[in-house]
Structures are given as C-alpha cells and as structure tokens.
C-alpha positions in Angstrom: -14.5 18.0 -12.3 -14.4 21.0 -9.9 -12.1 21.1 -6.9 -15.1 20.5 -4.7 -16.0 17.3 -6.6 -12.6 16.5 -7.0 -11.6 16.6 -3.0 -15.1 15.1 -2.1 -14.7 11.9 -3.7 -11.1 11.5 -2.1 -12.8 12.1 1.1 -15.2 8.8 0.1 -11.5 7.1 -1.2 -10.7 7.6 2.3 -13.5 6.1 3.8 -13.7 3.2 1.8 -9.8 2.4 2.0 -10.3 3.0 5.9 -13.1 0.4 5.8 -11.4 -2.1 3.5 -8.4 -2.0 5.7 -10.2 -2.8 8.6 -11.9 -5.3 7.6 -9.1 -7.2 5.8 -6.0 -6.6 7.8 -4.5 -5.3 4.5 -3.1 -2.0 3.8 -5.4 1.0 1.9 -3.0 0.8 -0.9 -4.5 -2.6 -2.8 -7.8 -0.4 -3.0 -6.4 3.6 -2.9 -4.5 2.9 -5.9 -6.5 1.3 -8.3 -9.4 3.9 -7.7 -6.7 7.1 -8.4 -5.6 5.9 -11.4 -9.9 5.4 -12.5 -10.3 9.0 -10.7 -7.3 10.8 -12.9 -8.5 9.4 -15.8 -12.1 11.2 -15.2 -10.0 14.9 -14.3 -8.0 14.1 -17.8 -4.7 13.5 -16.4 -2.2 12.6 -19.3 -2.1 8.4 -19.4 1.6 8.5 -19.3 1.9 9.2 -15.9 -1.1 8.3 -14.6 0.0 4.8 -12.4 2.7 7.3 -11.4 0.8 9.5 -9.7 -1.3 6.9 -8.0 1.6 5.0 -6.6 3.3 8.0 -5.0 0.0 9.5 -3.7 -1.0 6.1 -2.0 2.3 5.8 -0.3 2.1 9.5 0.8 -1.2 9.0 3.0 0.2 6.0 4.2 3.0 7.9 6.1 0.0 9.5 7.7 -2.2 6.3 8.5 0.7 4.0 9.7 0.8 6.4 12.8 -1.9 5.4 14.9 -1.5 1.3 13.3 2.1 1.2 14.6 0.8 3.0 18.4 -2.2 0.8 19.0 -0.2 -2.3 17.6 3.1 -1.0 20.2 0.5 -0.4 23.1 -0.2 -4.3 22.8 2.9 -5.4 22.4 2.9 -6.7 18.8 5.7 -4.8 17.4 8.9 -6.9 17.4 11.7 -3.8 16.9 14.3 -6.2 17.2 13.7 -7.2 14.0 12.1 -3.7 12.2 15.5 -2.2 13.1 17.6 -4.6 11.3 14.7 -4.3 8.3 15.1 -0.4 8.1 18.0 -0.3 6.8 17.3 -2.6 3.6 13.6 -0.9 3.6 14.3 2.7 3.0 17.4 1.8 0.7 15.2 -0.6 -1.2 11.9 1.8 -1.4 14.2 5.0 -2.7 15.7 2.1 -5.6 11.5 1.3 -6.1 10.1 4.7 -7.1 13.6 5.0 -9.1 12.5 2.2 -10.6 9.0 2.8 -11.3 9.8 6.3 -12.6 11.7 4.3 -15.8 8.4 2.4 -16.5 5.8 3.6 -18.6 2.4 4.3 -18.0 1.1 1.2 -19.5 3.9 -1.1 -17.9 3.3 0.1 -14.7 -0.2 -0.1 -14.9 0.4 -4.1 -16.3 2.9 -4.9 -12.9 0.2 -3.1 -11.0 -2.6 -5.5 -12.6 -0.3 -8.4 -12.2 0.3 -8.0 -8.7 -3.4 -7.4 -8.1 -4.3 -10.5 -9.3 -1.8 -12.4 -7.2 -3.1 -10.9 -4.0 -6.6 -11.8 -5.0 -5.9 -15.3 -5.4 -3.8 -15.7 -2.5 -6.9 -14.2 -0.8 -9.3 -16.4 -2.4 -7.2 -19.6 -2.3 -6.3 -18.4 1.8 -2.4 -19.3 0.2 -0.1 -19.0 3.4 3.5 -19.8 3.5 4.0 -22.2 6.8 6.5 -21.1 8.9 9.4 -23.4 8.1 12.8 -21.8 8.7 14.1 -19.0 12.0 14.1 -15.9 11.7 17.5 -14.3 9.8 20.3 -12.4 11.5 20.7 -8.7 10.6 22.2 -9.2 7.1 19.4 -11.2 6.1 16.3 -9.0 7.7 18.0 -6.2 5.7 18.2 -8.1 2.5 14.4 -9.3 3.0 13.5 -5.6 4.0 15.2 -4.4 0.7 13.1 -6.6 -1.6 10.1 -5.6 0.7 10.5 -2.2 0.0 11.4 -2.0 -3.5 8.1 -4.2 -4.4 5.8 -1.7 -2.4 7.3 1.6 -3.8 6.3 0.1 -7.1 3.1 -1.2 -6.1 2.1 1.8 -3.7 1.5 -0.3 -1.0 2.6 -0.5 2.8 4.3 -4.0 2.3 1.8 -5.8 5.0 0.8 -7.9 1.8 4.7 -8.7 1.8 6.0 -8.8 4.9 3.3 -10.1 7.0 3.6 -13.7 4.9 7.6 -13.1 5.6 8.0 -12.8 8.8 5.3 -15.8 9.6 7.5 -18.1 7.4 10.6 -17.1 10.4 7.7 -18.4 12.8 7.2 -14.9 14.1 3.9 -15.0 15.9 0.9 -13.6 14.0 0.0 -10.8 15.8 3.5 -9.9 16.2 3.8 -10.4 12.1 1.1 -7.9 11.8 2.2 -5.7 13.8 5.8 -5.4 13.3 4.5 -5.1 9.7 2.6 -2.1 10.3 5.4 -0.4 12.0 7.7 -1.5 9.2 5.4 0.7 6.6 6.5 3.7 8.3 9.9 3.7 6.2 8.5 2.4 3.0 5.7 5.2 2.7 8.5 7.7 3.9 11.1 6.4 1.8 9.1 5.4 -1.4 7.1 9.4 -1.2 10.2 10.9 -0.8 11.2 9.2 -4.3 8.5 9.8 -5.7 8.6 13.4 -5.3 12.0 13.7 -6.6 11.6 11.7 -9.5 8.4 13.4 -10.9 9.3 16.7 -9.7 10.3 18.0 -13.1 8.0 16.1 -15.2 5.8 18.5 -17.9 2.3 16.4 -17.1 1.8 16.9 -13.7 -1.8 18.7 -13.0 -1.9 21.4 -11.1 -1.5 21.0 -7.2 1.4 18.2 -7.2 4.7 17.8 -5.4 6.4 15.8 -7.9 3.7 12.3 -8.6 2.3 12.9 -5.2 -1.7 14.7 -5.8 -2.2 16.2 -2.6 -5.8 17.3 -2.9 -6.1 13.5 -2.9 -3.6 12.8 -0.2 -5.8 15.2 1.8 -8.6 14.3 1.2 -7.6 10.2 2.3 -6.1 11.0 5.1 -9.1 13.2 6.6 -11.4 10.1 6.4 -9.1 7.1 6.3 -8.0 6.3 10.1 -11.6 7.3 11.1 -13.1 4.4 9.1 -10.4 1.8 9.2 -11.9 1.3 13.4 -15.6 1.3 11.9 -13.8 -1.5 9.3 -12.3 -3.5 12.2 -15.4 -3.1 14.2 -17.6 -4.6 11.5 -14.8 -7.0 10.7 -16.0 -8.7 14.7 -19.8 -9.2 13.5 -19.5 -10.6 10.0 -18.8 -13.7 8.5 -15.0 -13.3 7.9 -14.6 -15.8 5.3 -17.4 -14.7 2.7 -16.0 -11.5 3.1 -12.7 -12.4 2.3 -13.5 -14.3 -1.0 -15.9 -11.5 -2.1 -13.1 -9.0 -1.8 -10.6 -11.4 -3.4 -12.8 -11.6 -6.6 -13.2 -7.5 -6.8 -9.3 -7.4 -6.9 -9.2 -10.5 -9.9 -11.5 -8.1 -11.8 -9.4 -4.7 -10.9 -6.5 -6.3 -11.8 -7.9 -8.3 -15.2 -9.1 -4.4 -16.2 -5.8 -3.4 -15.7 -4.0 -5.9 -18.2 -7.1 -5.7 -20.7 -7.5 -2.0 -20.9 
C-alpha cells in the first residue's frame, strides 16, 4: 500500500469511529482498534507486534478527541471533578502499569484479551446488561483504587474507559449524564498516560514500520484525528432520528463477530 492509500483509509477509520461514537455513546477505541490491527496486517506489519501498535495508536487519537467531549460535556454541566480528581491519580498510575503490561504480552495473547473483551462489550450491548446503582459513591481512596483498575484495563484494551467507568460510576448512583460525562473527561489521563507508555515501551523495538514513535503509527493517528471529531456530531445527530434500539443490537452483533475472529484466527 502506498502512503496515499495508507493515510486515506485512516481518514475513512476516522470517520467511521467518529460515527460509531456518536451514535453509541461509546468510545472510537472498540472500533479504531480492531480495524488497525486488519489494516497493518494488509501494509505487512510483523504479527508480533501488531495488537501493539493498534492499542497505543488508538489511545493516541483519543488524547486528541477527548478535547472537545470533555468541553461540550463541562459546558452542560455533566462533569462531576469532584470525583475525576480523586480518579486521576489511580488513572494515570494504573494506565502507565497497563501498556507495561501489555508490552509483556505477545502478539497473539493480546490479540485473545482484545477478542475476549470484545465479546463482553457486545453482549452487554445486546443483552442492554447495566449494573443498578446499589451502593454511594467512595471516598478518595476508593475513586483512586477504582480509577486504577479503570486505567490499567483501557491501556490494554486501547480504549477511553467510558465502557468501564460509565457502568462504575452509575453503580455509586452518579446521575447518567453526569456518568457520561465525568467519563469522558476521565479519558483525558488514560489516553495521556497509557500513549505515553506506549511510546516508551515500544520505543526500541526492531519491528516497528517506518513512521512510529514507539507502538504509536502516526500516519494513522493523523489521519483519525483529521476526520474523527467531525463525524462523531454527524453520529450523534443521526443517533436523534433512528431507532436507537435496532441500532444498538446490530452493532452488538458486529463486535461478537470482531471479537470471535480475534480468538479463531
């Protein structure tokens, strides 16, 4: 593939994680990383580092996404930084300890926890599988413990952690829209954190292609980024005129195949 291909169809990964995120409510990263890890197989990127590469790439263009999320959920009052303070803390410690922890994987075994999780999030989706809220929120011990296991899960995963800590926080009877919101703002750190790893951990490593800061891709990070935010408000618009649940369940069973391919490849 030549560069033009190459940073063209990162421009439509962009758009269609943009879309798919506002649509859902979820984070880019349940779709941005599945289709890298397909995409660097096609450019011949060696296997072994493949679900490497897609993790730390995701989380890098969600540092650039989160932005706007975290200004127009602040502008309405949604972002509860009493409790993201606290969750800082346990969030950047735990991301850095995730991307450490991913980089002892293999390819293959990251690629399996990848599928795994993929799965779980698709039936959760299908099923509509949301924890009640049955207990008060923590105190500042326990929002950094919570904000630890938070971001160690997403730096492996690639993900913002609104899969995580939106279901979290609604269990401590935090409001919905405050959940989501205080979630989004929350991402910041773990895509800061869990890049930052992830550029120190692969820095060295022999495989890397060409046009790589450590296992972060940037002609794909650039590419994301340039048409992401655009279409996640042409997502969210469309999300307002159709039907919500059909959606939901159609999406769910795309990520039960994505993650089945994953474990049976």
């Amino acid at each position: 593939m030549t560069l033009f291909y190459v940073i063209a169809s990162y421009l439509a990964l962009g758009a269609l994680a943009g879309t798919v995120a506002g649509l859902f409510g979820i984070g880019g990263g349940l779709i941005i990383v599945p289709v890298l890890m397909f995409s660097f197989g096609l450019q011949g990127i060696s296997p072994d580092i493949i679900p490497h590469l897609a993790v730390g790439t995701s989380l890098a263009t969600i540092v650039f996404t989160s932005v706007s999320s975290i200004r127009s959920h602040n502008k309405h009052g949604a972002v509860r930084w009493d409790l993201f303070r606290p969750m800082t803390a346990g969030i950047v410690a735990g991301a850095l300890v995730g991307a450490w922890t991913a980089s002892l994987m293999s390819g293959r075994a990251l690629e399996l926890v990848i599928g795994i999780f993929v799965i779980l999030v698709g039936l959760k989706m299908f099923f509509q599988v949301d924890p009640k809220p049955g207990r008060d929120v923590p105190g500042t011990a326990g929002l950094g413990v919570a904000g630890g296991g938070i971001g160690w899960a997403s730096a492996i995963f690639g993900i913002g952690g609104g899969t995580l800590t939106v279901p979290y926080l609604s269990w401590c009877n935090v409001r919905m829209q405050q959940a989501v919101g205080t979630s989004a703002a929350c991402g910041l750190p773990i895509a800061i954190a869990g890049a930052l790893g992830n550029i120190w951990t692969g820095w060295h490593n022999p495989a890397l292609p060409e046009l790589s800061a450590g296992f972060i891709y940037l002609p794909a990070l650039i590419g994301i980024i340039l048409t992401s935010v655009f279409f996640a408000r042409i997502g969210a618009n469309l999300a307002h005129r159709l039907n919500a649940r059909i959606l939901k369940r159609t999406f769910s069973i795309m990520l039960l195949l994505v993650g089945l391919r994953f474990l049976l490849s």
